[in-house]
Structures are given as structure tokens and as C-alpha cells.
C-alpha positions in Angstrom: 171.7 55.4 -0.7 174.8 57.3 1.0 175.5 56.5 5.1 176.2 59.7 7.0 179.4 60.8 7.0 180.3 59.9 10.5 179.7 56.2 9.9 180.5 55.4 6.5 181.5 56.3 3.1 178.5 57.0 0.3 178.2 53.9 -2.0 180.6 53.5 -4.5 182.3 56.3 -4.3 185.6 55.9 -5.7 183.8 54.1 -9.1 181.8 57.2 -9.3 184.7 59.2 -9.3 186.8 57.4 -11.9 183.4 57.2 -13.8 182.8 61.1 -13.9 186.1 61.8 -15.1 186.1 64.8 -13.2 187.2 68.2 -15.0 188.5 70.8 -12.0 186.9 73.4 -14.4 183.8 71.5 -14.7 180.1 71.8 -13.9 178.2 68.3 -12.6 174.9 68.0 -11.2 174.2 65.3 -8.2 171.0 64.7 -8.7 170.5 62.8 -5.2 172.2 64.7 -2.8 171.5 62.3 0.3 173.7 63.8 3.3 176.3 64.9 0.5 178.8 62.2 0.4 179.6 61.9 -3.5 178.8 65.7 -3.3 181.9 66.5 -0.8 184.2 63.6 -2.6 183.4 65.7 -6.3 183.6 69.6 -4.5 187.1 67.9 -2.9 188.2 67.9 -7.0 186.9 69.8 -8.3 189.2 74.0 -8.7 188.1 76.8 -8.6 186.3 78.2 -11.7 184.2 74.0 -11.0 180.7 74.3 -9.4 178.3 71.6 -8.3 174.5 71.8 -8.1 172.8 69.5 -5.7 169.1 68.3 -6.2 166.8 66.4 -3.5 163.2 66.1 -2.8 164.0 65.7 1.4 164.0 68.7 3.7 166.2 67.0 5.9 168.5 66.3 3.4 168.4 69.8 1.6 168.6 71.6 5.2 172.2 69.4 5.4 173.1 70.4 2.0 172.7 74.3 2.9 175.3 73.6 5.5 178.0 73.3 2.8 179.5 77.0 2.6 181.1 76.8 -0.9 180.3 79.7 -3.6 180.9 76.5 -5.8 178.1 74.8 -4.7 174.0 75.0 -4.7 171.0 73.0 -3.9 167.7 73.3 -4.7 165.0 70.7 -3.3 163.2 69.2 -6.0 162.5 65.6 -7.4 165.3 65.1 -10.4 162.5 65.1 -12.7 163.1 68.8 -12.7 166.7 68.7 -13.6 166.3 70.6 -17.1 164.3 73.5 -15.2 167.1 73.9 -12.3 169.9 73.8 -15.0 167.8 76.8 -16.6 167.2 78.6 -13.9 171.3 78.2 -12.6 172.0 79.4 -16.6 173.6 76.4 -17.2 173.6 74.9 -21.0 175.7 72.0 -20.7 177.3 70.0 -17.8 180.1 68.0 -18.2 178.6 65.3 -15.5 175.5 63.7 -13.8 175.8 61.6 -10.8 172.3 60.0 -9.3 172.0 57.8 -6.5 168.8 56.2 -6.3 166.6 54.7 -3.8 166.5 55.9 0.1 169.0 56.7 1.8 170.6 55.8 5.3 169.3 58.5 7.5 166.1 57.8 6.0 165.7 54.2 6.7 167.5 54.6 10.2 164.2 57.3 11.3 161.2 55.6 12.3 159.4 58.8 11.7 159.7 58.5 8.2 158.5 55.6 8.2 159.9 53.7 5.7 161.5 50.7 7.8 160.1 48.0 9.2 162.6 47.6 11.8 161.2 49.8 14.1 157.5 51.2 15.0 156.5 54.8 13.4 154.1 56.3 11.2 153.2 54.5 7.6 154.8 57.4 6.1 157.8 56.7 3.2 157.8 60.1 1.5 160.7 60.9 0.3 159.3 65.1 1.0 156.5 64.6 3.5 155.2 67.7 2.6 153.7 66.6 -0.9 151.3 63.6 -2.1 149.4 61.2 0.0 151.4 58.7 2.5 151.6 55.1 2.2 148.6 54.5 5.4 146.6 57.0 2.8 147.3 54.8 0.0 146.6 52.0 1.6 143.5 52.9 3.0 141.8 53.8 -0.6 143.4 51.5 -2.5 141.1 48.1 -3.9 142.7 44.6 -2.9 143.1 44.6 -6.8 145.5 47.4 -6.8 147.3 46.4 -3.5 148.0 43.1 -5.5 149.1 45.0 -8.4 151.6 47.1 -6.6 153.0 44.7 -4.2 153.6 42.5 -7.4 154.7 44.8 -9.8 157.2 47.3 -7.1 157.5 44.6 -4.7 158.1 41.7 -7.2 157.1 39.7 -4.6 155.5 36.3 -5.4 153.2 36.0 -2.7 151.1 39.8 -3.7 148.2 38.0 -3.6 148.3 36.5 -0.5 149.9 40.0 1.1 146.8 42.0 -0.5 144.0 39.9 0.6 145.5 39.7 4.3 145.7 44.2 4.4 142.5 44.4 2.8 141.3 42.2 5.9 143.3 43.5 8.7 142.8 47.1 7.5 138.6 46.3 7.7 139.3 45.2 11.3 141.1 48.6 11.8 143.5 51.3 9.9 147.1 50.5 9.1 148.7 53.7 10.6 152.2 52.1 11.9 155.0 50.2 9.8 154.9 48.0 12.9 151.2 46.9 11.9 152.0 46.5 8.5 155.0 44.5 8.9 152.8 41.9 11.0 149.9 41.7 8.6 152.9 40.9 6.2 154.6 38.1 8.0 151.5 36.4 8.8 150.9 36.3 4.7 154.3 35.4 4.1 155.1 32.4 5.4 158.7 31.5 3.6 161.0 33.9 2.4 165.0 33.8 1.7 167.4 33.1 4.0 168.4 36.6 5.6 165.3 38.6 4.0 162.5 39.7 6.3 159.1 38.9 5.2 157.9 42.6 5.2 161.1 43.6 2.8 159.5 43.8 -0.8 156.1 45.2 0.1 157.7 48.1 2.1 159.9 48.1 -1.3 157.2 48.3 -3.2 155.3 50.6 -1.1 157.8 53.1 -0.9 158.5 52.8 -5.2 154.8 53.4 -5.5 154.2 56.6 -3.2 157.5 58.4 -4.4 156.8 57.4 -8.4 160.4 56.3 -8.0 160.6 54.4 -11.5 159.1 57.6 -13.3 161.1 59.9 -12.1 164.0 57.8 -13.1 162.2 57.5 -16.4 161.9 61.1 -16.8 165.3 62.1 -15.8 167.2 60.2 -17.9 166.5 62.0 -21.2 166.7 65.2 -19.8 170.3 64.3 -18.4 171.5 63.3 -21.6 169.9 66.9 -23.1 171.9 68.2 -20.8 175.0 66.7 -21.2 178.4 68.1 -23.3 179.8 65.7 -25.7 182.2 63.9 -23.7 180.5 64.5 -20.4 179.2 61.6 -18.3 176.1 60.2 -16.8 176.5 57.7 -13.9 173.2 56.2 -12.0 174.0 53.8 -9.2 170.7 51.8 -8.3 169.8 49.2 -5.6 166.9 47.2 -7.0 166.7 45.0 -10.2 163.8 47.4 -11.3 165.9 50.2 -11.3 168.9 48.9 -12.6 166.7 47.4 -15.5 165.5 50.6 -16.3 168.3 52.3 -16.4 170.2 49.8 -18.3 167.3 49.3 -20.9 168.0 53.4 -21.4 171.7 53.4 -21.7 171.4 50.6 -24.6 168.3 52.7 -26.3 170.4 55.4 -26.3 173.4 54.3 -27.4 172.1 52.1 -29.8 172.0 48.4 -28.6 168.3 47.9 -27.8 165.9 47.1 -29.6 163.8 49.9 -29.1 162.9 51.3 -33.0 165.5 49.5 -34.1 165.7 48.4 -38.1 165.6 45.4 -39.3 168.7 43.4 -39.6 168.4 42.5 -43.1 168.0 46.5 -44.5 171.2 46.8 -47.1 173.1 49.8 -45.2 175.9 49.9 -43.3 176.6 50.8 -39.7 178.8 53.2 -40.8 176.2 54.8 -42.3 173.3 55.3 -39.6 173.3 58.2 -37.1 175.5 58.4 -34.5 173.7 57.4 -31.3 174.2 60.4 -28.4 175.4 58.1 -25.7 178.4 55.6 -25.7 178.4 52.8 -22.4 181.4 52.7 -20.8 183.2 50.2 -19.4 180.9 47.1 -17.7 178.1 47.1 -14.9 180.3 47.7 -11.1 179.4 46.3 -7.8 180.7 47.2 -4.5 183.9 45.2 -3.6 184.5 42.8 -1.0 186.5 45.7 1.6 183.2 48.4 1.1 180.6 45.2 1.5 182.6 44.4 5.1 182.3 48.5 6.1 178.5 48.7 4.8 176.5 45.6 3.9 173.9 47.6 2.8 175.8 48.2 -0.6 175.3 44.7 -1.5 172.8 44.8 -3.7 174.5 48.5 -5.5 174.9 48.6 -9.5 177.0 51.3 -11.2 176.0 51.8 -14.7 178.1 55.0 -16.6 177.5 56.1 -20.4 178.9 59.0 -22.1 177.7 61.6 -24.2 179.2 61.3 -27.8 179.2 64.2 -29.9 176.0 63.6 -32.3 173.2 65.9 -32.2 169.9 65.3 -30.5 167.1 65.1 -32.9 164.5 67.0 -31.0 161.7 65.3 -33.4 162.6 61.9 -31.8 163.7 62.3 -28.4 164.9 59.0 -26.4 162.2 58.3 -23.9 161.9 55.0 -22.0 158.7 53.9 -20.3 158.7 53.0 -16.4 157.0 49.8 -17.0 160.7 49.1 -19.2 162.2 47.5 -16.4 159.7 44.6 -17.1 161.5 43.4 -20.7 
């Protein structure tokens, strides 16, 4: 969730950094490229024999990424579900990083043809590629005041889905919900309290957008094939800006590294720690939140977690690979 350049600096980027542990010789993956902030900051370190490859599912933002003349660097425009595929089509085994920025990003929110903003009147758009899958007025349209309630609950986590769904299944029999400006009305005509600062509109656009771009799946699915991916030593860091992400990723990083709960044996079997497999990933360090001087410059990083893990050097057991489901963020 990167600003552009000219205005301000990606989302915590120094943490990133200092979390990758950047080798000059390297090869790391940013697996949201956004307008390339943490991608110019890593290039900036990395030497000569280092290379970066850049995935996003945005034209826009893959069209900015081609600007970067660097033999060092490529992008490809895909979801980050694909990430094992584009490592094996760039011949690359190992990396000795992953960096992955979730959720939309500046130039996104701040176009009112994408739709994804209430702030200002476009299309009910909020694809992250707009030329793939259905938009959110297409969802919308088909979709039964039972699943509107689901979804709005469930992405949205907002308390009033019931009341939300039952006023667009009404307004959208009177006529179709084409604009964010109509949606956002139906929504703050449901919604009659909300907290202090928060427009009414905010968590079903949220949950609206999660829904249309399978946000929490592709999360789910990227995760294991990062840590596949990753040399022993090398480092995974996922910055997220909603609890449902930042749940998901954390229930991951403990699975993985051997903290959850997640097939875990019971506490009274006689054998010691010592002697259970190594887990593959190791967390490091505690969760990170922007700080008070990036908050003042961009106080849309407020609600940014940094989560890092590391890859330790114990075999993957391809027989019983770490998966998580999307629904995980709900434990």
C-alpha cells in the first residue's frame, strides 16, 4: 500500500529493509510491486551480480514497473499466487528474500476509475487487473441478500451486514448499483453510527474489494510457496493493513515455525523438543508498526503491520506441506 514516489515514501520501508537483511549478491522477489517503492529502496542495495523480480496483477502498475531500466530487475504481471511458476520460468531455485505488501495501493484508491474509493464518484469497479473476473456492480447484481450479508460480515467485519445487505438488495430492485457514489449512499443510510473518524461506507467497500480480488486466498496460497522458495537463512516479510490479513499471516508464521496449534501433539507425549523436527521457518523479532514521524508524513500507514520469519535450514517434507486456510484469519 506504497504512495507514489513524488508524495511519499512506501510503507515501512526502512523495517522492510533491516527485515530482508539484504545480501548485494542476492536474489528477492517483491511480490506487490505497487509504483516500486520498496523495489527502488532494495535495487538501491543491492551490487551487481543482485537481481529483483517484481510481481503485480495491475497494468498500471506493471506499465510503471517496465519503466525501471535495470538488467537487474524484471516484472511480470501476475497475482502472487503464481510466484513458484515465475521463479521457474526466471530459473531461479532459491531466493534469499520475499517482500509482499498487501492490500491497494495509493494510486489505486486516489483513481475514481478504479473504483475502489468512496470518496469520489466512478465505476463500481475494485479490480485489482480490470481485465479479469467479474467487477464488484457484477457481483453485486447476482449476488442473494444472503451472500451480500455473508460477505460484508465476513470481509467487511462489519456489525451492521445485515442491515447493509437488506438496504442494496432494496436499492439495487429500484435500480442497478453502477457507481461507488450510489453504493456509498445506500451504505450510510444503513449505517447509522460508526467510529469516530471512519466513514460509514469503509468496511463494505473493504469487504467488497477482499471479495472480488480473492485477496485472503491469494495470501493463503502464496505463503507456502514463498517459504518453498526460500534459502535457509533467507527471509519472508508481509506488511498487511487489515486485522484479516495480518491474522492470516500471523496464524502462518506460527504454523510454520511451530507455535500454532495447527497438527500439533499433545502436550503430555514423553519426547523432547529437542527431538521433533525442525520447523522451516524461525519468527523474528516482534510484530512493527509505522512510527510516530511516517504516521505524520502518511496517515494512511496507521493501521500497517510488519510481520518477518526466516527460513531455517530443515527440509520441507513434501508429503506434508504447511498450508493455511483463508477462513484462518477467523481463529
Amino acid at each position: 500500500m506504497s504512495a507514489t514516489p513524488a508524495t511519499h515514501a512506501p510503507v515501512l520501508l526502512q523495517e522492510a529493509l533491516a527485515a530482508l537483511a539484504l545480501d548485494p549478491a542476492g536474489t528477492y522477489v517483491d511480490a506487490t510491486f505497487g509504483r516500486g517503492g520498496h523495489s527502488r529502496a532494495i535495487l538501491a542495495r543491492l551490487g551487481p551480480r543482485g537481481r529483483l523480480i517484481a510481481l503485480d496483477r495491475d497494468p498500471e502498475a506493471v506499465a510503471a514497473a517496465r519503466a525501471i531500466r535495470d538488467p537487474r530487475f524484471s516484472v511480470e504481471q501476475t497475482p502472487f499466487s503464481s510466484l513458484e511458476r515465475v521463479l521457474e520460468r526466471h530459473g531461479v531455485a532459491q531466493v534469499q528474500g520475499v517482500l509482499a505488501d498487501f492490500g491497494v495501493s495509493t494510486p489505486q484508491l486516489e483513481d475514481p476509475a478504479r473504483g475502489f474509493s468512496f470518496r469520489a464518484d466512478g465505476p463500481l469497479d475494485m479490480r485489482m487487473d480490470p481485465g479479469g473476473g467479474p467487477t464488484a456492480a457484477e457481483w453485486l447484481s447476482s449476488a442473494t441478500e444472503q451472500q451480500l450479508r455473508e460477505a460484508i460480515g465476513r470481509y467487511g467485519e462489519e456489525r451492521f451486514a445485515k442491515q447493509v445487505a437488506k438496504a442494496i438488495a432494496a436499492a439495487r430492485a429500484r435500480e442497478p448499483i453502477l457507481q461507488t457514489g450510489q453504493l456509498a449512499a445506500v451504505v450510510a443510510a444503513a449505517v447509522r453510527t460508526r467510529e469516530a473518524g471512519q466513514d460509514p461506507a469503509t468496511r463494505t467497500f473493504q469487504a467488497l474489494r477482499i471479495l472480488v480480488n480473492r485477496e485472503l486466498e491469494e495470501i493463503a496460497l502464496m505463503l507456502p510457496q514463498a517459504v518453498a522458495q526460500l534459502a535457509p537463512g533467507a527471509r519472508i516479510a508481509a506488511i498487511s493493513f487489515h486485522s484479516l490479513e495480518d491474522r492470516l499471516v500471523k496464524r502462518f508464521f506460527a504454523a510454520a515455525s511451530g507455535r500454532g496449534d495447527s497438527g500439533g501433539l499433545p502436550r503430555d507425549l514423553p519426547i523432547r523438543a529437542r527431538d521433533l523436527p525442525q520447523p522451516p521457518l524461525r519468527i523474528v523479532g516482534r510484530m512493527q508498526r509505522p512510527g510516530a514521524a511516517e504516521l505524520a508524513a502518511n496517515p494512511r500507514a496507521r493501521s500497517a503491520r510488519l510481520r518477518v520469519a526466516e527460513r531455517t535450514g530443515a527440509p520441507l517434507n513434501p508429503e506434508f506441506p504447511i498450508r493455511i486456510e483463508p477462513d484462518a484469519w477467523r481463529s
